[in-house]
N, C-alpha and C positions, 0 to 999 in steps of 0.2 A: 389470680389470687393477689390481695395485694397482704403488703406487711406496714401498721405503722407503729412508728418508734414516737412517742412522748420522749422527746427530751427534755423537757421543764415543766415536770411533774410538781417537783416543789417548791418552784416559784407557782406555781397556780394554785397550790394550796396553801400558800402566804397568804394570797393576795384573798381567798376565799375566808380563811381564817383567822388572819390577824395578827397582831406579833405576841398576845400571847399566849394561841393558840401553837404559832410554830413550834414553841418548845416540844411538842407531844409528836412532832413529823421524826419517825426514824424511832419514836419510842413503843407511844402504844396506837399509831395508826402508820401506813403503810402508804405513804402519797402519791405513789404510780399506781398501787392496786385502785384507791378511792379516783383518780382519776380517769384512770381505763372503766370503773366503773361507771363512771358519770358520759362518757364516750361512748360504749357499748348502749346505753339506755336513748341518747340522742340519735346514733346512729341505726335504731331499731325503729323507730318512731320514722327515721328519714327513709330507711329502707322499704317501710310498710308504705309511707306517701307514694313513693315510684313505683310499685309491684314489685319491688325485688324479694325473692326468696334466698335468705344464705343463713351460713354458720359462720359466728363469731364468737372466735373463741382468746381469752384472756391468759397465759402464760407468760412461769419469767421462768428465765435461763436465758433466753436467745439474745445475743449479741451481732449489732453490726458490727465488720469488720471495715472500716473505709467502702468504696464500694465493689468491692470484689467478692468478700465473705461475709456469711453470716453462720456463725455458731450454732448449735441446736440444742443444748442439753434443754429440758421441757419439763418445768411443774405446772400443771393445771392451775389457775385460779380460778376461771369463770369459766363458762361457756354457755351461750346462748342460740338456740333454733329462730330463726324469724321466720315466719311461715305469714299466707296471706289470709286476711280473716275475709271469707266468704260472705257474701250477703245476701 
């Protein structure tokens, strides 16, 4: 399994939208969720390249702790099947 953490969700959506787009980060768009989204879509497309079949699924709540812990409270955001397309 792995887990990954976006730490600079929105510096990446600065840098996508501009400065006077920033204003709207934290207001009416969500810059980790639109980021995991943009991640989820690349890494489906990468996973389909290699034959891998998995579940990728988008949740906030979880918190790394340093590295010993990690947190779990869990709201769905996304979840994606990647399956392999037959030919």
């Amino acid at each position: 399994m792995l887990i990954i953490e976006v730490t600079n969700a929105r510096e990446v959506m600065r840098k996508r939208i501009g400065p006077l787009g920033e204003r709207l980060i934290g207001k009416v768009m969500d810059a980790e969720s639109q980021v995991e989204k943009a991640l989820i879509q690349e890494m489906e497309a990468a996973f389909q390249e290699f034959g891998i079949e998995a579940r990728i699924v988008s949740v906030q709540g979880p918190k790394l702790e340093g590295t010993d812990y990690l947190q779990l409270p869990l709201q769905l955001r996304e979840e994606r099947q990647v399956r392999l397309n037959e030919k």
